[in-house]
N, C-alpha and C positions, 0 to 999 in steps of 0.2 A: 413564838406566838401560840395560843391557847387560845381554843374556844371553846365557851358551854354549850352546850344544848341540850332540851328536854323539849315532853310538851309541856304548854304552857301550864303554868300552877303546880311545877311538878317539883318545884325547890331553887331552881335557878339563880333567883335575888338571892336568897339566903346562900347558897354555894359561893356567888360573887362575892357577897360580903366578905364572907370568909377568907377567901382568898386573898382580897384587895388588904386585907390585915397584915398580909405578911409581910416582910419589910423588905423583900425582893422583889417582889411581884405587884403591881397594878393592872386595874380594870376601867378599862371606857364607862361610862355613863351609857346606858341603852339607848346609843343613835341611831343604831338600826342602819348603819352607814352602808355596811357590806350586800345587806339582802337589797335597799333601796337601790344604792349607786354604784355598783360592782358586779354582783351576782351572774347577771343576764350579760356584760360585756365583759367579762373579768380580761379576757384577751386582746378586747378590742384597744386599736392606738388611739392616744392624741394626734393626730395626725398635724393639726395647725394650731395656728394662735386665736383663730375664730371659735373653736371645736374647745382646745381650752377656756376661752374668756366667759364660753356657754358653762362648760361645766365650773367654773370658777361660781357664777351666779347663781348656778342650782344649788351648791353648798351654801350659799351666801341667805339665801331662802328656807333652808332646811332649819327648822326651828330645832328639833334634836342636833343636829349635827353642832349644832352654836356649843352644846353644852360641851363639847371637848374644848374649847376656847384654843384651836390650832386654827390658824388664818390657812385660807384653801390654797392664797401664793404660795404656803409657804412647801405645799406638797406637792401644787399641780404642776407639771411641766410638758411643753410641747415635744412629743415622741417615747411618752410613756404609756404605758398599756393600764388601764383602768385598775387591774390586779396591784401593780408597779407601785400606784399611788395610795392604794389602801395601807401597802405594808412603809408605804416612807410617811402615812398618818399615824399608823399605830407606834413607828419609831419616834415622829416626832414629840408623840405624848408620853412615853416612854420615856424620853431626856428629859421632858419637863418633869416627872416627875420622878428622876434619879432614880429608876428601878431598876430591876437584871430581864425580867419578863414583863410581857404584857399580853393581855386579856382582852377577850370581847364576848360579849353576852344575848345575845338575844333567840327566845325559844326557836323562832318560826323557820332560823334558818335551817331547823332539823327537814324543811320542806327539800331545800335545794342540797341536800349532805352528801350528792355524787358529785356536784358542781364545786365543790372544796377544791376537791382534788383539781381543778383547772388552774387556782391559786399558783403562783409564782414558787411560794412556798408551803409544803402541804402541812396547816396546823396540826397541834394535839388537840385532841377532841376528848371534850369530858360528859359524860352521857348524862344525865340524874335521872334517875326513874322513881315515878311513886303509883300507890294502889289507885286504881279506875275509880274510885267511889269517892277516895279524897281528891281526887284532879275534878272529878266531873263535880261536885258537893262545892268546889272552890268556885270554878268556872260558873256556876249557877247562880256565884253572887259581886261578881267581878262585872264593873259597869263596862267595860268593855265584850262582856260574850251571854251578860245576865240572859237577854233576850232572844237567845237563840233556841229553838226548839229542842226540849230534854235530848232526844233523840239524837242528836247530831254532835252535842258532846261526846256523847258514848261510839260513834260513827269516829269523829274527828280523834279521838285519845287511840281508836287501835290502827289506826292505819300512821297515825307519827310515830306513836311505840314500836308499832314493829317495824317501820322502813328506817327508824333511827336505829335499831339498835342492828337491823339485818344489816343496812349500808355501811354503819358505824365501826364493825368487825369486818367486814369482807373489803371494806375497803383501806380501811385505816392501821390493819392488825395491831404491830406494837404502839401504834400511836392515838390508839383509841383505850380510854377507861370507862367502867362502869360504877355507877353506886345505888343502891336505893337510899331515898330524902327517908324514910323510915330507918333506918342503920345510922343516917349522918345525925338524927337529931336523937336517936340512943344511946349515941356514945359517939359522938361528934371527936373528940381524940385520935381513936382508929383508925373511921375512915380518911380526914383529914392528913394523917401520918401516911397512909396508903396513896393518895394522892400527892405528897409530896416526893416520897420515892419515886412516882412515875413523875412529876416535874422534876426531879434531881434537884431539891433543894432542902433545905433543912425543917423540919417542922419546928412549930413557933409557937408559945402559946397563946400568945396575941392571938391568932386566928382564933381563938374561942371568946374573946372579947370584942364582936364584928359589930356593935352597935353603930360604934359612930361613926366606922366605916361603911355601914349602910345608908346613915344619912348624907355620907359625902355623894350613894352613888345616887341617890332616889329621887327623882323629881316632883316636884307638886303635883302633877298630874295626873302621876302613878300613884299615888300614896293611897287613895282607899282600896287598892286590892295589894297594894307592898308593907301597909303602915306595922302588920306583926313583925318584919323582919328587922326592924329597930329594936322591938323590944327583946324581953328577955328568951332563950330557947326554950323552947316547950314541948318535952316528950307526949304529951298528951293529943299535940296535934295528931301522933298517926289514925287516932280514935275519934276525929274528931265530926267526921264523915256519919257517927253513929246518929245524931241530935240532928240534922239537919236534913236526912234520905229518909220516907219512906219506903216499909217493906218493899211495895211494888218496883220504885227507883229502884231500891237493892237487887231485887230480883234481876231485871232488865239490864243491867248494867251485868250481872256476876254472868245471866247467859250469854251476853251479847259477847263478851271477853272472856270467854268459857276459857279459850285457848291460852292466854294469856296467865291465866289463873292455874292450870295445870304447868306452866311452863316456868314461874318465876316464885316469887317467897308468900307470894299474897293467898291470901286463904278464904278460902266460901264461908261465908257465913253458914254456921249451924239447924238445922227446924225452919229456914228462912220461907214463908209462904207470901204466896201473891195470887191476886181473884183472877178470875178465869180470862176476863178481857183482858188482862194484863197479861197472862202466860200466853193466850193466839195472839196478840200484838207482837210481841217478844219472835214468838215463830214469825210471825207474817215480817216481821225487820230482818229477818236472820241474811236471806237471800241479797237483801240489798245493802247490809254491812260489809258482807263480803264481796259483792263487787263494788260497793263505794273504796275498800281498801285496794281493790285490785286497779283503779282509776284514778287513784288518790294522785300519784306520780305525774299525771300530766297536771297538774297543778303547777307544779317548779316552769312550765313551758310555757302556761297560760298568763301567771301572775307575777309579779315581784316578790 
């Protein structure tokens, strides 16, 4: 078992796609099954047939969960533990679809990535990191996050970057990988090769022809912030952040993830200025980015 995670808009689809290419491995469609109907009980039992026939019809209602097209009898069973039945879901689609491994995708669960480790069995975790300016530039026009305040992009990107990637190592050691979506779509070959060695499988070249495998995984619903990962790779996305941020964005963003920027491949922009209200805003957030990261965590306690 494998799982992605990033934050969101960080490469994910595009990494899935990839993957699902190769002729060993397959990937769930984003049901979001694990963070919805696992996460918070992973331990917990079926105890009866009442307790099942509940969770039988919660799946049965779960509009994502449809698209694995596995029937919840055929996983749920009374005196299984909620973890139990994830991993006989992802074997079950797994035989349907004659692979050797199998995948799950979804960003958010980079919220709960201590809660992994309660799993049954502990996945391989595959990291994707990309630069704050192109996740937050994405995010600003993604119908799902367009409306959220500039600020809380840039809030929201350093506290999943950094509790994914601290958790991601100190928990997972050999069984956690790292990449930047800026390296994979440069020479997508490499990195790809790099990741197969850590799954122990063969690299393929199919995996650099993931179109159609993106359209197997992508749903109508997602498609206006998934629709590029159909088409062709585009090394020019990493720059793409340039046409779409003003200076002040830039600004904001590069201080607020100062740390982040000295510590990984991403680079400050050059002569970059921003007006004055912009630079004490920027100060006046500073304090509250760092303890929104330092609080971030109980989020996995509060939410799903």
């Amino acid at each position: 078992m494998l799982l992605i995670v990033g934050v969101g808009r960080s490469g994910t689809s595009l990494l899935q796609s990839m993957l699902n290419a190769h002729s060993e491995i397959c990937f769930l469609p984003e049901t979001q099954f694990l963070r919805n109907h696992v996460i918070n009980r992973s331990q917990n039992t079926i105890n009866n047939t009442a307790e099942r026939d509940r969770f039988i019809q919660e799946l049965r209602a779960d509009q994502s969960y449809k698209r694995s097209e596995i029937a919840p009898e055929a996983v749920v069973e009374v005196g299984d533990s909620y973890a139990a039945v994830y991993h006989k879901f992802l074997n079950a689609f797994r035989e349907n679809k004659g692979k050797k491994l199998v995948g799950d995708k979804d960003p958010r669960v980079i919220d709960f990535i201590a809660k992994l480790r309660n799993l049954n069995d502990s996945p391989r975790l595959i990291h994707i990191m990309r630069d704050p300016r192109a996740v937050v530039a994405s995010r600003m026009k993604a119908d799902w996050s367009k409306h959220w305040p500039f600020f809380m992009h840039i809030f929201l990107y350093r506290a999943q970057f950094e509790r994914g990637r601290r958790k991601g190592k100190s928990l997972f050691g050999n069984s956690y990988h790292e990449l930047y979506y800026e390296d994979l779509i440069s020479d997508p070959s490499q990195q790809l090769r790099k990741i197969c060695d850590f799954l122990q499988v063969l690299f393929e070249p199919a995996m650099l022809e993931f179109q159609s495998s993106a359209k197997e995984l992508i749903d109508k619903r997602e498609y206006q912030w998934k629709k590029e990962t159909t088409g062709p790779l585009l090394s020019s996305n990493a720059n793409k952040w340039k046409e779409n941020l003003t200076n002040d964005q830039v600004f904001m963003i590069e201080y607020l993830c100062s740390g982040i920027f000295r510590s990984h491949t991403f680079t400050k922009s050059t002569g970059q200025k921003a007006d004055l209200k912009t630079r004490l805003k920027s100060w006046g957030l500073r304090p509250f980015a760092w303890l929104f990261v330092m609080l971030y965590p109980l989020r996995s306690l509060l939410n799903r």
